[in-house]
C-alpha positions as CSV (number, residue, x, y, z in Angstrom):
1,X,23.9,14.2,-25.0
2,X,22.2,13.6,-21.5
3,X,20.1,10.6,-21.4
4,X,16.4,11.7,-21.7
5,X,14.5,11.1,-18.6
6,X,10.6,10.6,-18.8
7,X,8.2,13.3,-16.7
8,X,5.6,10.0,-16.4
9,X,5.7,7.7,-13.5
10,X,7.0,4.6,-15.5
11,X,9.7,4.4,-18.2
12,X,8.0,1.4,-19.6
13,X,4.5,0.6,-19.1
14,X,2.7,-2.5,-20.6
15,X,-1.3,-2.9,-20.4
16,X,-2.9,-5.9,-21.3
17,X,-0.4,-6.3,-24.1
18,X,-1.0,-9.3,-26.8
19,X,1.0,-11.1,-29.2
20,X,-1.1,-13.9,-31.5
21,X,0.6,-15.7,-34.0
22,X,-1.3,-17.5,-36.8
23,X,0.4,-20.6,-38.1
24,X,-0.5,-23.5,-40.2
25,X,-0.9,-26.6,-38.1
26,X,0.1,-30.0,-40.5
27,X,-0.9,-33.8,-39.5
28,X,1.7,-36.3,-39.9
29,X,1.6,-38.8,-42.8
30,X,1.3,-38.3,-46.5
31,X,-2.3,-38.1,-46.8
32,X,-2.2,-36.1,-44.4
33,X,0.5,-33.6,-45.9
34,X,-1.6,-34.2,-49.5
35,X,-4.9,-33.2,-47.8
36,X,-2.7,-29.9,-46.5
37,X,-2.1,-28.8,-49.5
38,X,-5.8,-27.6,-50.1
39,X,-6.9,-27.2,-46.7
40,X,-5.0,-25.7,-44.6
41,X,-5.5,-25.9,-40.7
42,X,-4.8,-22.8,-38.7
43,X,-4.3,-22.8,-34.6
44,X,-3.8,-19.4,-33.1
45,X,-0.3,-19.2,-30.7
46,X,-0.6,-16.9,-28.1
47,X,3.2,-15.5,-27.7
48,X,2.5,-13.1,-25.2
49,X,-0.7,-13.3,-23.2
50,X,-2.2,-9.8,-22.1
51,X,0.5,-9.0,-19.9
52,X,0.3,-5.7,-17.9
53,X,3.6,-4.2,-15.1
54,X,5.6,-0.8,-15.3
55,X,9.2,0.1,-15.0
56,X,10.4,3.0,-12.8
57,X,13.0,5.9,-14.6
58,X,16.1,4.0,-13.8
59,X,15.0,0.7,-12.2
60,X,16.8,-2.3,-13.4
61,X,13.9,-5.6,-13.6
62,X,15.1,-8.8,-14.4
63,X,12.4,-10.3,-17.0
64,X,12.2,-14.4,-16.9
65,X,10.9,-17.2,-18.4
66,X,11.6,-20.8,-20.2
67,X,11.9,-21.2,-23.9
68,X,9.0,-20.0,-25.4
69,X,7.4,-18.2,-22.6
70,X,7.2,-14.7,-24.7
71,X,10.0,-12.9,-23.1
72,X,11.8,-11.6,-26.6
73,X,8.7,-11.6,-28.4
74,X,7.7,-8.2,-25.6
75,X,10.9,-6.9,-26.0
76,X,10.8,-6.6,-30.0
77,X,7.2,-5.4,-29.5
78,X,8.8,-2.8,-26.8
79,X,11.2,-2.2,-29.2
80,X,9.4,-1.3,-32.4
81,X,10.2,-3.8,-34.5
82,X,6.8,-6.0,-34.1
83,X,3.1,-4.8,-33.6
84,X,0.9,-6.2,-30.8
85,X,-2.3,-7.8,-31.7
86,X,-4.1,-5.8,-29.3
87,X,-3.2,-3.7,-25.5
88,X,-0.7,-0.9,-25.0
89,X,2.5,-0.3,-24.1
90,X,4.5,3.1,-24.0
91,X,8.1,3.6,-23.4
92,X,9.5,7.1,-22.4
93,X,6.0,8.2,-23.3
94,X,6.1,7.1,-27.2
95,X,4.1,4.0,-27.9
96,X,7.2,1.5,-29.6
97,X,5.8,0.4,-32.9
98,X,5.0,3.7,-34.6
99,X,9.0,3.7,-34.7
100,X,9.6,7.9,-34.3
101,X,13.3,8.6,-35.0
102,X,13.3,10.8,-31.5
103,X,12.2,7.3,-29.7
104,X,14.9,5.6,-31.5
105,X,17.4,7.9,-30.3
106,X,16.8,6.7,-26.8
107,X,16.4,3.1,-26.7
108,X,18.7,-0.1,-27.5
109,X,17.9,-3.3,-28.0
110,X,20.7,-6.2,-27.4
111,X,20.3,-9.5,-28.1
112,X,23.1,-12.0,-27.3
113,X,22.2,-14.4,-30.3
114,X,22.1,-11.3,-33.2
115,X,24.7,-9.2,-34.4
116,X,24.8,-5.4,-35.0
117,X,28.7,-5.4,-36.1
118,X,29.7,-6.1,-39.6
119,X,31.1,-9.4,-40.2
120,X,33.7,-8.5,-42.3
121,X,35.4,-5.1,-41.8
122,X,36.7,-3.7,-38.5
123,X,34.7,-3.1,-35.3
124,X,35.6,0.5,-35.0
125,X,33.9,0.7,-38.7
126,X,30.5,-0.2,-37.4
127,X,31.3,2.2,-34.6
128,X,31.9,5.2,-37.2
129,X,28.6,3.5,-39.3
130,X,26.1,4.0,-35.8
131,X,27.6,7.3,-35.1
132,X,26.2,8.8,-38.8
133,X,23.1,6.7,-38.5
134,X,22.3,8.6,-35.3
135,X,23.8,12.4,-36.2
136,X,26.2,11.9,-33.3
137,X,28.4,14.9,-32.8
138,X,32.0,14.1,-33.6
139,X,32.9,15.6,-30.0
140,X,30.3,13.7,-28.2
141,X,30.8,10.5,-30.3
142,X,34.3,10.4,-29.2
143,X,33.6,11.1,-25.3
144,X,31.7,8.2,-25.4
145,X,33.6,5.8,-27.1
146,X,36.3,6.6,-24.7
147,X,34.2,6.1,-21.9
148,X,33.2,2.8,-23.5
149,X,36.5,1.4,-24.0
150,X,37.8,2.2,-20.6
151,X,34.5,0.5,-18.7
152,X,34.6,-2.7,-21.4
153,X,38.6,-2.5,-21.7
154,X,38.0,-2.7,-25.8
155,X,40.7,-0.4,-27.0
156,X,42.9,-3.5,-28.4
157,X,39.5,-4.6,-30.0
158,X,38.2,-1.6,-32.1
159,X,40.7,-2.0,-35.3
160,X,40.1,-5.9,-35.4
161,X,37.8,-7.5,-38.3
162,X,34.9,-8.7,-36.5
163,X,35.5,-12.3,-37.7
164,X,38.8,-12.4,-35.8
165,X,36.5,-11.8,-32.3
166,X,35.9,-14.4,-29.9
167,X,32.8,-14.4,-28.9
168,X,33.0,-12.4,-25.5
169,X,35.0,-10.0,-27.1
170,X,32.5,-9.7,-29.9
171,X,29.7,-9.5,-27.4
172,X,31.5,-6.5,-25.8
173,X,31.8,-4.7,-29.0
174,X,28.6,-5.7,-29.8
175,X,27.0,-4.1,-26.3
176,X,29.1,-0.4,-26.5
177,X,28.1,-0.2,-30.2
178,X,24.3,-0.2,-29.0
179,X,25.2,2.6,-26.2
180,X,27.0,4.7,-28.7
181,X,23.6,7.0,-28.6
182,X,23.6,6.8,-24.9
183,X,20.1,5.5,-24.9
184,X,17.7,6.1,-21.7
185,X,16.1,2.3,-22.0
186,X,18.0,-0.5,-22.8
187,X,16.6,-3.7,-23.3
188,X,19.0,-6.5,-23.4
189,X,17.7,-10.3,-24.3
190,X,20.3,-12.5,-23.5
191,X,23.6,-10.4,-23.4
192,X,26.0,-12.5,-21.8
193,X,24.7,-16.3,-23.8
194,X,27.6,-18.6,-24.5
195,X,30.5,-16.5,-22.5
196,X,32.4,-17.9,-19.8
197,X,32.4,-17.3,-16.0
198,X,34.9,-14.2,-16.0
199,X,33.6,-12.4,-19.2
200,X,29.9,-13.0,-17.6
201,X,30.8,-10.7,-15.0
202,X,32.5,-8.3,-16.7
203,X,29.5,-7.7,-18.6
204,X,27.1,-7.8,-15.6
205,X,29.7,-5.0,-14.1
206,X,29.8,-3.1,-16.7
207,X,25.9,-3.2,-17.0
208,X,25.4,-1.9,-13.2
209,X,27.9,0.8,-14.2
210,X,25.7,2.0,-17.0
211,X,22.9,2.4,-15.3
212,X,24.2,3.9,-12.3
213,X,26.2,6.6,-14.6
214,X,23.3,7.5,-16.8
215,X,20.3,6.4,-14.3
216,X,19.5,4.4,-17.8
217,X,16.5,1.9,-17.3
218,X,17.1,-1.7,-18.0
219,X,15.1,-4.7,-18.8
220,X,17.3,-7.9,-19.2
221,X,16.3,-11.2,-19.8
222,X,18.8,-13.7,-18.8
223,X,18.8,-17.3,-18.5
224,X,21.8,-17.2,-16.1
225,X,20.2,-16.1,-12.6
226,X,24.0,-14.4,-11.7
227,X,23.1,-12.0,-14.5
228,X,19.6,-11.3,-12.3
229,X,21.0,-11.7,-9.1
230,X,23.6,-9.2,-9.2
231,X,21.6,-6.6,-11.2
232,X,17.7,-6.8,-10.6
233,X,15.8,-6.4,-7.2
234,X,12.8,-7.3,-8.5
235,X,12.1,-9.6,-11.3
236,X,8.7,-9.9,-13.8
237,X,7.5,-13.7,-14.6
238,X,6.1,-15.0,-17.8
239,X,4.8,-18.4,-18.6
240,X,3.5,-19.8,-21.8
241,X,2.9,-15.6,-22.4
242,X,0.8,-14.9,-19.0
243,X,2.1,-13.1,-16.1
244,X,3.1,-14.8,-13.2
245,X,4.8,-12.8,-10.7
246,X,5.9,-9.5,-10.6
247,X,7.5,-7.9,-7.4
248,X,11.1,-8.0,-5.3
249,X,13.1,-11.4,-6.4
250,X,14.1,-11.7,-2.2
251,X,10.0,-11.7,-1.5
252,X,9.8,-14.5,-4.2
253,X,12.5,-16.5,-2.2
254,X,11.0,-16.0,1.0
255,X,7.4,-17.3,-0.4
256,X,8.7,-20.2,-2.7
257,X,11.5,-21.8,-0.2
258,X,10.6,-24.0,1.9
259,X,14.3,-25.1,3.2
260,X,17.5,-23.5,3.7
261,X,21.1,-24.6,3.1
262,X,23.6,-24.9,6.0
263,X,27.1,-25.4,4.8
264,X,29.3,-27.0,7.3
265,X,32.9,-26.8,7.0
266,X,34.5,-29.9,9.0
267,X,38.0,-31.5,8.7
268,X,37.1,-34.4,7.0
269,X,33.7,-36.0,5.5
270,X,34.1,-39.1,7.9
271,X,31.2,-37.5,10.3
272,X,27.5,-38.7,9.6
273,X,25.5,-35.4,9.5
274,X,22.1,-36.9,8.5
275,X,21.0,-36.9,11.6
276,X,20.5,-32.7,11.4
277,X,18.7,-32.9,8.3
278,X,19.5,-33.9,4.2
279,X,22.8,-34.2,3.7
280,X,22.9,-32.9,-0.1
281,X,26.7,-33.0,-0.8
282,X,30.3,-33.5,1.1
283,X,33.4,-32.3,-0.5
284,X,36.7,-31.6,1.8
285,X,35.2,-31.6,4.7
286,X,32.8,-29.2,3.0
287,X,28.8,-30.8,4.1
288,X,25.8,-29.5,2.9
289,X,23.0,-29.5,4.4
290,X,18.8,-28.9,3.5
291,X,17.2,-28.2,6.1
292,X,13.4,-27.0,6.6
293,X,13.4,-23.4,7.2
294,X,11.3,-23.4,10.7
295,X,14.2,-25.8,12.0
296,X,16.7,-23.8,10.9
297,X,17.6,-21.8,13.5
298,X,17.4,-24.8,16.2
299,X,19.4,-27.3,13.7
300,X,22.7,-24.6,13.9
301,X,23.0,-24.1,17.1
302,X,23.1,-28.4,17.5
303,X,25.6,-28.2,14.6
304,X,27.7,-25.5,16.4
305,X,27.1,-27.4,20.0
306,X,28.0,-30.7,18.6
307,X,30.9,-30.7,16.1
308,X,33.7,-29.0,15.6
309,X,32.7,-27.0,13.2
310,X,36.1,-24.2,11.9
311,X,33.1,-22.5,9.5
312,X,29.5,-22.6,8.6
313,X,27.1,-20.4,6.1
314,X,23.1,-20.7,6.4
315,X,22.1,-19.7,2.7
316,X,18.9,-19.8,0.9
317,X,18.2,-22.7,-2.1
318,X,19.5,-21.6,-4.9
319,X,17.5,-19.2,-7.3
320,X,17.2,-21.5,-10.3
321,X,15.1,-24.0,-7.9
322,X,13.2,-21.5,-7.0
323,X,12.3,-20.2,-10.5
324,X,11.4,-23.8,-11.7
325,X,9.1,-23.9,-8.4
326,X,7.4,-20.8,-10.2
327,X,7.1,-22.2,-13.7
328,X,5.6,-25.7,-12.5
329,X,2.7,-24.2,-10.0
330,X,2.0,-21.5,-12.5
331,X,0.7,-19.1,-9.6
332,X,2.9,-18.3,-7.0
């Protein structure tokens, strides 16, 4: 049951790959809805725009994007379960859609708003249900449901009825069912949507634990950039279906940011700091600071020269801002 590595350079390789969607386009108004009836207007919706990058055997690449920009639509396409409109795309050599049971065998899909388990019998059920579905060997079925219980601590979970979850604790079911198989690529849309802080980063943990045990290759879309920060070096861009960046997420920073963030830890908030540059919040005797980055270096050493300063942090803006700098230029 070793995960299947790929002799090719890339795990996962898109070219030019197109999704179009065809949809009726209706007119507001009754005559307008009337006229619809017999003549129907149809726009074309491109879902995902002729994108092209690769993923190394074993790399982890964060894949982002607003609402809408195409990011699930790739992955299903990746996944099998939807057919381009035209390009290519091949995944541990096999192209996705013509579905092969011996590609099967090696990939996952997770996606935090659908659910694999069965509503209304026990988790460990649906466990048992994957493990025939995929001819898993009762000996190496059971290794790695151990394995998955220890790294998601699940055990008290496995012989409750799915209804009685919460939702992290569903969501962690819901992840070691889809690694059952031990797949080589795992695409995950969404995973940790809806849970709290801690659970969050259980789930990112047990992720990076994954793929450093079975070298598995991961594409995750997240709209929390903890999940991407803690688990991709580089991250792939889409926008309205068209590439926009692809490359190490610290390169983006350094090209988009403009300013740093000097935290200032005083005794009390009573000290005007504007003077050193925008004085963004003040909690506790807690200031910070945006500065530009070219002044950065000059503006601490006032800081440290002029107050009396018991602790200060120079970090840069935070990643969100510098996503949303992405998705409003449009070409980085």
């Amino acid at each position: 049951m070793n995960p299947v590595t790929t002799t090719e350079q890339s795990a996962v390789s898109l070219k030019r790959l197109k999704k179009v969607y065809v949809v009726n386009e209706q007119e507001s108004g009754t005559r307008a809805a009337f006229r619809g009836l017999f003549h129907r207007r149809k726009v074309e919706v491109n879902a995902v725009d002729g994108i092209s990058f690769d993923v190394k055997p074993g790399e982890v690449v964060g894949f982002l994007g607003p609402n809408g920009a195409g990011k699930t639509t790739t992955l299903k396409m990746l996944a099998g379960l939807l057919y381009p409109t035209s390009g290519e795309a091949t995944v541990l050599g096999f192209v996705p859609w013509r579905r092969e049971r011996a590609y099967l065998r090696q990939m996952t899909l997770v996606m935090g708003q659908r659910n694999q388990l069965i509503w209304d019998i026990l988790a460990l059920s649906t466990f048992e249900l994957n493990r025939v579905i995929y001819g898993l060997a009762q000996h190496d079925y059971e290794s790695m449901l151990a394995e998955l219980t220890e790294l998601l601590d699940i055990g008290h979970l496995l012989k409750t009825p799915v209804r009685n979850l919460s939702l992290g604790e569903r969501m962690k079911c819901e992840i070691a069912v889809s690694l059952l198989h031990r797949p080589a690529v795992v695409f995950l849309d969404e995973p940790t949507i809806g849970l709290d802080v801690t659970m969050q980063r259980r789930i990112r943990l047990f992720i990076a634990e994954y793929n450093r045990r079975y070298k598995a290759t991961v594409l995750l879309t997240s709209h929390y950039m903890a999940d991407v920060e803690a688990l991709a070096k580089r991250v792939v861009v889409i926008h309205h279906g068209k590439l926009l960046y692809d490359g190490e997420l610290s390169a983006l920073v350094q090209k988009l940011s403009s300013y740093k963030t000097i935290v200032v830890q005083l005794g009390d908030c009573r000290t005007d700091l504007s003077s050193y540059g925008e004085v963004v919040s003040c909690e506790d005797g807690r200031v910070t600071l945006r500065v530009t980055k070219a002044e950065t270096a000059r503006i601490t050493g006032r800081i440290l020269a002029d107050l009396p300063v018991t602790d200060l942090l120079v970090e840069d803006p935070p990643i969100e801002e510098v996503i949303e700098r992405v998705f409003a230029q449009e070409n980085p």
